[in-house]
C-alpha angles and dihedrals in degrees: 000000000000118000088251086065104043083044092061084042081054095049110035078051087060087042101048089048089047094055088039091060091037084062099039088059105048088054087049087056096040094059091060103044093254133155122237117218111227142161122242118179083339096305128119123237141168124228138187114251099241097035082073097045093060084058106034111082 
């Protein structure tokens, strides 16, 4: 295995643990009624928990 190779493991690993504890969080939020803080076209919105779980895969 060439070190390109072991590198995109690598990342699509991180990626994979970033998008698991996105998700982790937003249920914990959204177990108690909370609001996430997110960016949308550069503009900052809050959003109900669950609202973005329905959306989110």
């Amino acid at each position: 295995m060439n070190l390109r190779q072991e590198n995109k493991e690598l990342l699509d690993k991180i990626q994979a643990g970033l998008k698991l504890a996105s998700r982790r969080l937003l249920e914990k939020k959204a177990a108690n009624n909370e609001t996430a803080v997110i960016s949308i076209n550069g503009e900052i919105k809050r959003i109900p928990a669950k609202d973005l779980l329905k959306i989110i895969p």
